[in-house]
C-alpha atoms as a printed R data frame, in Angstrom:
   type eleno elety resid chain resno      x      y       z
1  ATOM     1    CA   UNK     A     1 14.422  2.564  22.278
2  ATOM     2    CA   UNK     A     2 16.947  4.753  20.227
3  ATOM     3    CA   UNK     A     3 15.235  4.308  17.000
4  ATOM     4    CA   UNK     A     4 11.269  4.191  17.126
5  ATOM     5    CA   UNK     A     5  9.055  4.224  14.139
6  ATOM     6    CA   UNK     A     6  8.527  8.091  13.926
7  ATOM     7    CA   UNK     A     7 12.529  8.550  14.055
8  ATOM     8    CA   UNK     A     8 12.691  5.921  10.899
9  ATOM     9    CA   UNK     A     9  9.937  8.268   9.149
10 ATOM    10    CA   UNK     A    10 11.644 11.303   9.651
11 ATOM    11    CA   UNK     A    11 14.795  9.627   8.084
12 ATOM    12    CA   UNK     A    12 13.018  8.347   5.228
13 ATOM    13    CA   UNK     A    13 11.135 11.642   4.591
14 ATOM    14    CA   UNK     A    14 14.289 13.488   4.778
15 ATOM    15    CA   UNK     A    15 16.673 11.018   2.890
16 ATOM    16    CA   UNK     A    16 14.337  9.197  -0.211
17 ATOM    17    CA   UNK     A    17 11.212 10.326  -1.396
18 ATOM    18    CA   UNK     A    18  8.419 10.343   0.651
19 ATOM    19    CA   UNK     A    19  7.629  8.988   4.334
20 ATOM    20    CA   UNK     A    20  6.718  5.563   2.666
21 ATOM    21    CA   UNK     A    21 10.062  4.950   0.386
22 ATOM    22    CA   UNK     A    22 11.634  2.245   2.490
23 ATOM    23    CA   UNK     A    23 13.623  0.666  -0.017
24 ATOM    24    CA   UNK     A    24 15.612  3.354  -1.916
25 ATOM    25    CA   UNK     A    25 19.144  2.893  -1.242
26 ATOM    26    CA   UNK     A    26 19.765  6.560  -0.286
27 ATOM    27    CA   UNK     A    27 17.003  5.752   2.696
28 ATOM    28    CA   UNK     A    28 18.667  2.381   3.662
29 ATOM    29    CA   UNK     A    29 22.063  4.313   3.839
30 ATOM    30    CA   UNK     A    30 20.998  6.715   5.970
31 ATOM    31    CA   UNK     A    31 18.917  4.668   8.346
32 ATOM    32    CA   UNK     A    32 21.993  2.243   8.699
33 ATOM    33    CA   UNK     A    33 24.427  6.127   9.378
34 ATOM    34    CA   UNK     A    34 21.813  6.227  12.113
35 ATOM    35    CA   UNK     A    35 22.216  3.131  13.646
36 ATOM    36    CA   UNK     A    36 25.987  2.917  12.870
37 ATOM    37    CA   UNK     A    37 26.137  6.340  14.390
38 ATOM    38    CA   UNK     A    38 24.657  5.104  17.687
39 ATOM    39    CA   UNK     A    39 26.668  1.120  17.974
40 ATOM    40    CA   UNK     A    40 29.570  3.469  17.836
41 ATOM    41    CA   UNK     A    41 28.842  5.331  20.896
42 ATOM    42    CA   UNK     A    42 27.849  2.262  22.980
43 ATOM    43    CA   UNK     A    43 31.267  0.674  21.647
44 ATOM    44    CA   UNK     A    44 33.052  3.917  23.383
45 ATOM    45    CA   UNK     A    45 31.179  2.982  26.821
46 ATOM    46    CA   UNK     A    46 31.261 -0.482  26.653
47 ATOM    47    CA   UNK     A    47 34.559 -1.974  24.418
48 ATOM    48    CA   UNK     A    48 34.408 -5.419  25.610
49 ATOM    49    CA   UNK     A    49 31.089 -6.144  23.629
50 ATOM    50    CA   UNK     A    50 31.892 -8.643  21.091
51 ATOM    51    CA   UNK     A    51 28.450 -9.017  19.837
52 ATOM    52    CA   UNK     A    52 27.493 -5.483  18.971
53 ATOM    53    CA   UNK     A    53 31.016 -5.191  17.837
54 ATOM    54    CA   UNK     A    54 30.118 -7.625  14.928
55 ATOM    55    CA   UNK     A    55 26.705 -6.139  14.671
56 ATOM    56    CA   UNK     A    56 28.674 -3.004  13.679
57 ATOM    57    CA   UNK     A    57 31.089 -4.416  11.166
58 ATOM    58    CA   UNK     A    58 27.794 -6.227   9.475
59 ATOM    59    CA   UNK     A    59 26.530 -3.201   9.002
60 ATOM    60    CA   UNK     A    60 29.222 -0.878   7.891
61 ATOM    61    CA   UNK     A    61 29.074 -3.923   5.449
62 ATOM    62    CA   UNK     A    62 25.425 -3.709   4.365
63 ATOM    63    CA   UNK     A    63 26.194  0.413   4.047
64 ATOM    64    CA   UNK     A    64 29.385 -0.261   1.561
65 ATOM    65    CA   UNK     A    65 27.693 -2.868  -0.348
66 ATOM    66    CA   UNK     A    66 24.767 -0.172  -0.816
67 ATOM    67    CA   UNK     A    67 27.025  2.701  -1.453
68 ATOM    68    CA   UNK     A    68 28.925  0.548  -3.925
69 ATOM    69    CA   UNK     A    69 26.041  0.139  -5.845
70 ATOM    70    CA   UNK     A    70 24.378  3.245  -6.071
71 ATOM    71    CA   UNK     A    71 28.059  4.541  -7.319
72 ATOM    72    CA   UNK     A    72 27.245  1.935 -10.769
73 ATOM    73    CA   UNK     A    73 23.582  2.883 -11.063
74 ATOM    74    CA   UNK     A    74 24.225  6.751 -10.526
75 ATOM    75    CA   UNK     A    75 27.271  8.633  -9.324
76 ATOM    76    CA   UNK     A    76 25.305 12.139  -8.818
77 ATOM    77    CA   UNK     A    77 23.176 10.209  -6.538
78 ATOM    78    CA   UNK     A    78 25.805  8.605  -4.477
79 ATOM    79    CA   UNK     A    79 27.897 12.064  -4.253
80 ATOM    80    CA   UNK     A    80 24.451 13.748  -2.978
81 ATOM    81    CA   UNK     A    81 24.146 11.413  -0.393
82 ATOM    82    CA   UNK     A    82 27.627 11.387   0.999
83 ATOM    83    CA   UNK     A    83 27.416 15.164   0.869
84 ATOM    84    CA   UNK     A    84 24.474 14.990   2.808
85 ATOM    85    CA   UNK     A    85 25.646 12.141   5.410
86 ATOM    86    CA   UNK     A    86 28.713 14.126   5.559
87 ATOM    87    CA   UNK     A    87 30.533 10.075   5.571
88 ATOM    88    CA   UNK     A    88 33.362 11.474   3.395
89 ATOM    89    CA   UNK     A    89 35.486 14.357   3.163
């Protein structure tokens, strides 16, 4: 599988604050870059899948809605991340 349980650690070391922080939304936004990242490529191989298609869109969704957020509770925060990401330019 693409994304096994020590690949979602490193993430979440990396990203929030320790190897346990699950829930911070800079975490959550970068474990859904990961997996938006990789429904992307399978999209380029295989363009008549419908279903991971919508998968996709739910989750750029789930990523804005986060994002969104995080720009209201604190703007330094959301700039660090999208620095980090690299999602913007």
């Amino acid at each position: 599988m693409y994304l096994d349980s020590v690949k979602k650690q490193e993430l979440f070391e990396k990203y929030g604050k320790s190897v346990t922080d699950t829930g911070s939304p800079e975490s959550q936004i970068a474990l859904f870059s990961f997996r938006i990242s990789h429904l992307t490529e399978h999209l380029k191989r295989n363009h008549k899948d419908y279903g991971t298609e919508r998968a996709l869109k739910m989750l750029v969704g789930k990523r804005r809605r986060l994002l969104d957020y995080l720009i209201m509770v604190d703007i330094s925060r959301y700039r660090a991340i999208i620095k980090e990401l690299g999602i913007r330019k």
